[in-house]
N, C-alpha and C positions, 0 to 999 in steps of 0.2 A: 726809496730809490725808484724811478723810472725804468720801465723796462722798455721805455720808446726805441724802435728802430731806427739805428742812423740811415740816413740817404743817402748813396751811394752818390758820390759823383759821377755826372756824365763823362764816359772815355772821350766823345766828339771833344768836351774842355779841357782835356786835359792832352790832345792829339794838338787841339790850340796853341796852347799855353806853352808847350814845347815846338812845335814848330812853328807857328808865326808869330810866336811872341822871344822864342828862344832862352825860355825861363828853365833853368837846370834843375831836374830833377828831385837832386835832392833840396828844393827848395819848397818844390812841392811839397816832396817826403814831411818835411819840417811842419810846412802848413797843414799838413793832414795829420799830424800830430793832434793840433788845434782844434782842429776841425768838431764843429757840434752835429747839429740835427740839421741843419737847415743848408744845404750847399750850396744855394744862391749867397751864401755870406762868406763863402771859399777865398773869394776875390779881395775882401774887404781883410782877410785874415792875413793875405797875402802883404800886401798894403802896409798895415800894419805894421808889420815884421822885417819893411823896408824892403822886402824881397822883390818888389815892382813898382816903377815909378809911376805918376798919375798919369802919362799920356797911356799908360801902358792898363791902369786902370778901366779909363774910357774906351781902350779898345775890348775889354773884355764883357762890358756891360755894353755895348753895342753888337758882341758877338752874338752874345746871353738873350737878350730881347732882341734879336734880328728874327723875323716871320720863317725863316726855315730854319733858326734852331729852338723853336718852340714844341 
C-alpha cells in the first residue's frame, strides 16, 4: 500500500468552481470522494460523473493553465 500524500486541492479552484462556474457543493463533495493524488484530474472526475458539462470543462482548464493561476 502507498503511503503517498494526496494533494490538496487548490481553494482559488474550488472558490472557481462555485462561483463562476456555480457548481454545487455537494458535487464537489462527491468528486472528492473520487479524488486520487493527482488534482489536476479533479476536473476530469467531475466530468465524468456528469457533474459539468464540457463547455464548463473548457472553462476550468483555461482557469487551471491561465499564467496567474500557476
Amino acid at each position: 500500500m502507498s503511503s503517498q500524500k494526496v494533494k490538496q486541492i487548490p481553494k482559488k479552484l474550488i472558490k472557481f468552481l462555485k462561483q463562476e462556474l456555480g457548481i454545487p457543493t455537494s458535487s464537489l463533495k462527491l468528486a472528492l470522494r473520487h479524488h486520487q493524488q493527482d488534482w489536476s484530474q479533479f476536473p476530469i472526475i467531475l466530468r465524468q460523473y456528469g457533474l459539468i458539462s464540457l463547455e464548463q470543462l473548457d472553462s476550468i482548464f483555461d482557469w487551471m493553465y491561465s499564467p496567474t493561476h500557476r
